[in-house]
N, CA and C atoms as a LAMMPS dump frame, in Angstrom:
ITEM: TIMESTEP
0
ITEM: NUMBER OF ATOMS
177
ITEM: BOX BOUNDS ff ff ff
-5.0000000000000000e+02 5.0000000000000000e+02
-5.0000000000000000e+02 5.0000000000000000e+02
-5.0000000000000000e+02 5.0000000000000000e+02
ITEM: ATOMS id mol type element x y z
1 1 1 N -41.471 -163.074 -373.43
2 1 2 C -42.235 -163.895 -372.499
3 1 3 C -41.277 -164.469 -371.457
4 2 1 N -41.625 -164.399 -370.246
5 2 2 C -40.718 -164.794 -369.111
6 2 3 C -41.268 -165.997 -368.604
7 3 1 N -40.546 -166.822 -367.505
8 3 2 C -41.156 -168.512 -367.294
9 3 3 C -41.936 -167.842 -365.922
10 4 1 N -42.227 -168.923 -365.283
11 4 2 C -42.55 -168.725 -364.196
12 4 3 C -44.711 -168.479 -364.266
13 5 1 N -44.821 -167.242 -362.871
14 5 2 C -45.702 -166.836 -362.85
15 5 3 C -46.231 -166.173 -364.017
16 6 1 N -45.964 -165.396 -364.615
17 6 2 C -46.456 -164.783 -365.576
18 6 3 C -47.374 -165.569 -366.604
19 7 1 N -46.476 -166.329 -366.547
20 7 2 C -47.008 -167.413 -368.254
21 7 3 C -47.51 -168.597 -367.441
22 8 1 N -47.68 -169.111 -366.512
23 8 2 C -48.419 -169.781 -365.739
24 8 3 C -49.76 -169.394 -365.703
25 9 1 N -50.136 -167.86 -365.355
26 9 2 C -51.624 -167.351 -365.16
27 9 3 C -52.046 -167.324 -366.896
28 10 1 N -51.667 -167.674 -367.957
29 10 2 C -52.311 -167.801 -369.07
30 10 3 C -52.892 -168.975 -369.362
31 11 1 N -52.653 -170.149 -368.025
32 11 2 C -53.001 -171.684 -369.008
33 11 3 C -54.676 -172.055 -368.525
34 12 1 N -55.268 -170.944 -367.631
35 12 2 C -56.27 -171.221 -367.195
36 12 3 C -57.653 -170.788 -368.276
37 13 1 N -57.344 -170.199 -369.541
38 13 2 C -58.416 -169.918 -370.398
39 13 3 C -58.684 -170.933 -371.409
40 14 1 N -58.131 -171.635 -372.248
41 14 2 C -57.987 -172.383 -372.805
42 14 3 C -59.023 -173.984 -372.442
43 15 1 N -59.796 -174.469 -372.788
44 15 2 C -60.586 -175.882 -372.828
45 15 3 C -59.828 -176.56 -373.352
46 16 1 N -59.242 -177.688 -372.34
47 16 2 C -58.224 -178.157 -372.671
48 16 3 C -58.94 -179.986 -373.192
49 17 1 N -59.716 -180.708 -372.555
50 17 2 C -60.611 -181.488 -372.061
51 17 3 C -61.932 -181.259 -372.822
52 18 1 N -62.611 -181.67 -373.539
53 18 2 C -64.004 -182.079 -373.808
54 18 3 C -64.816 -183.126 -373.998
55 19 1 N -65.909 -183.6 -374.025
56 19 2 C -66.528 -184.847 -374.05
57 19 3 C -65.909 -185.685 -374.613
58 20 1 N -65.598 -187.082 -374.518
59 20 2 C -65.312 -187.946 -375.221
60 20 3 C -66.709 -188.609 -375.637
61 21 1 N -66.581 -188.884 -376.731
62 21 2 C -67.419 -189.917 -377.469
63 21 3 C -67.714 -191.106 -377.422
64 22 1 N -66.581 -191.724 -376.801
65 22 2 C -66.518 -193.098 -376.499
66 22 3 C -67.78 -193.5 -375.043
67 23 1 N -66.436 -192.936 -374.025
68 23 2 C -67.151 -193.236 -373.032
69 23 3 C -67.915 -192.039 -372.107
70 24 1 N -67.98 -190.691 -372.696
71 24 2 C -68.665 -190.072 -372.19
72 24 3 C -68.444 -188.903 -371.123
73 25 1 N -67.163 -189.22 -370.397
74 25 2 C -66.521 -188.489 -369.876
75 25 3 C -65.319 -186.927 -370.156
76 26 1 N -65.56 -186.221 -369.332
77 26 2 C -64.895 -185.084 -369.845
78 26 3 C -63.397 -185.238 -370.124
79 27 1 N -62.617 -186.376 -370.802
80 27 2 C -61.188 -186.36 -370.702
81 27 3 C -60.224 -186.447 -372.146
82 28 1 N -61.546 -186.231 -372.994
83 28 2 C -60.682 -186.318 -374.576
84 28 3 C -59.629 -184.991 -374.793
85 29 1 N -58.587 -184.988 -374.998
86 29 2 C -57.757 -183.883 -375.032
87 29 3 C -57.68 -183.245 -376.32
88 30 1 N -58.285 -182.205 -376.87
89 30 2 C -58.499 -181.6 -378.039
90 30 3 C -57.616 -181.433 -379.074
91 31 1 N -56.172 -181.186 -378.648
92 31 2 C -55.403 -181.042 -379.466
93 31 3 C -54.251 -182.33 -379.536
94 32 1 N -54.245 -182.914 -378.388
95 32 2 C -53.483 -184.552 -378.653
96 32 3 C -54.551 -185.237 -379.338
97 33 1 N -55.674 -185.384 -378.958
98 33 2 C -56.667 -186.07 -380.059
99 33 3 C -56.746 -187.731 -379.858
100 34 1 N -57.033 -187.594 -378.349
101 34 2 C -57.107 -188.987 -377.594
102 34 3 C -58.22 -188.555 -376.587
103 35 1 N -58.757 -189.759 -375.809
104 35 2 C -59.378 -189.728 -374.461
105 35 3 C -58.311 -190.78 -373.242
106 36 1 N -57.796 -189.298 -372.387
107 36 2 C -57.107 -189.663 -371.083
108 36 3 C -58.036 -191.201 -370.42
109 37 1 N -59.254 -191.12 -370.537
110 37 2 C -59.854 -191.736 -369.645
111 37 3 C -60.175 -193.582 -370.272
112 38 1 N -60.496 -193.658 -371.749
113 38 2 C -60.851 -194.947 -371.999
114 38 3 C -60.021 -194.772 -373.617
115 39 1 N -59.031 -194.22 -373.861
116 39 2 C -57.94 -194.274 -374.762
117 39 3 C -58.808 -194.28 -376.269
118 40 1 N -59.489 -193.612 -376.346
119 40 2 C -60.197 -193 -377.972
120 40 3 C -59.654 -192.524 -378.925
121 41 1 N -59.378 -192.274 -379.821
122 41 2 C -58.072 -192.251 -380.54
123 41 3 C -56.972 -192.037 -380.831
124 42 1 N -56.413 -193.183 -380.039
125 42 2 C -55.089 -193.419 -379.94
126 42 3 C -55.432 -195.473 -379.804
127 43 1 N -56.324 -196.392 -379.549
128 43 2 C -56.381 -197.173 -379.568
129 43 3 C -57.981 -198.002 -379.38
130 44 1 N -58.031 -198.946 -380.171
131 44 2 C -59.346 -199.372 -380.694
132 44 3 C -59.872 -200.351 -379.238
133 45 1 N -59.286 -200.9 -378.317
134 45 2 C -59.221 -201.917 -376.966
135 45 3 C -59.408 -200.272 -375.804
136 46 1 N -60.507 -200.707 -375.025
137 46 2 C -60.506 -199.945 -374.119
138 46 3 C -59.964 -199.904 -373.084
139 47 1 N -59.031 -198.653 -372.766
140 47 2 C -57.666 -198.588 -371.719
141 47 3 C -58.216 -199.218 -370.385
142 48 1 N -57.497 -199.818 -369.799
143 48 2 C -57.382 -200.354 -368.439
144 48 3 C -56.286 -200.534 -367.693
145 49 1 N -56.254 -200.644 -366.588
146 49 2 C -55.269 -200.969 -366.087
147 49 3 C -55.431 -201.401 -364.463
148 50 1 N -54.859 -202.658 -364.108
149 50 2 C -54.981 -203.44 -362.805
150 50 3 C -55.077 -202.573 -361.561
151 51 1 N -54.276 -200.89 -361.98
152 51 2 C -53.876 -200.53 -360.823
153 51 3 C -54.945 -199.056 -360.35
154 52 1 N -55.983 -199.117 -361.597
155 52 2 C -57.217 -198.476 -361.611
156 52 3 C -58.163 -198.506 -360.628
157 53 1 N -58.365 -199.869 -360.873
158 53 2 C -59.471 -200.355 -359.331
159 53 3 C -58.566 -201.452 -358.279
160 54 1 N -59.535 -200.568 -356.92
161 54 2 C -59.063 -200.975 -356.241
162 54 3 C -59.159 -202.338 -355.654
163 55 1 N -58.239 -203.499 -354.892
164 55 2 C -58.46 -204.943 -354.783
165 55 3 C -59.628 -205.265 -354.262
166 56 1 N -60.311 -206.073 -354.323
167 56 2 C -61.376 -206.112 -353.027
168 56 3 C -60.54 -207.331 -351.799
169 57 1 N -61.064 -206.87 -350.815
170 57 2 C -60.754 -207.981 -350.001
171 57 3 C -61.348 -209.561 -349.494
172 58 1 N -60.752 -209.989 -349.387
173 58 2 C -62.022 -211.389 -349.214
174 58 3 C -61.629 -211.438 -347.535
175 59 1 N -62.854 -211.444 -346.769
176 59 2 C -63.109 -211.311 -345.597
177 59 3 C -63.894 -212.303 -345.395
């Protein structure tokens, strides 16, 4: 097996991503066995972070 192109055009068959349970979205990663999106098992507090949403302005 060589790096590059070759083994690059193999990563596109694979479902990498499926429903999460939690919150519903396509970002639970099947074989890490978490959700990218609201942290499903990997932690019981639902992921957030300040830099998620954007500020509002006060005008």
């Amino acid at each position: 097996m060589s790096k590059g192109t070759p083994s690059l055009g193999k990563k596109g068959r694979k479902i990498v991503h499926i429903k999460c349970r939690r919150c519903g979205r396509v970002s639970f990663h099947r074989r890490k066995g978490y959700c990218a999106a609201c942290g499903f098992g990997r932690t019981r507090k639902l992921r957030s972070h300040s830099w998620i949403n954007k500020k509002k302005s006060r005008n």
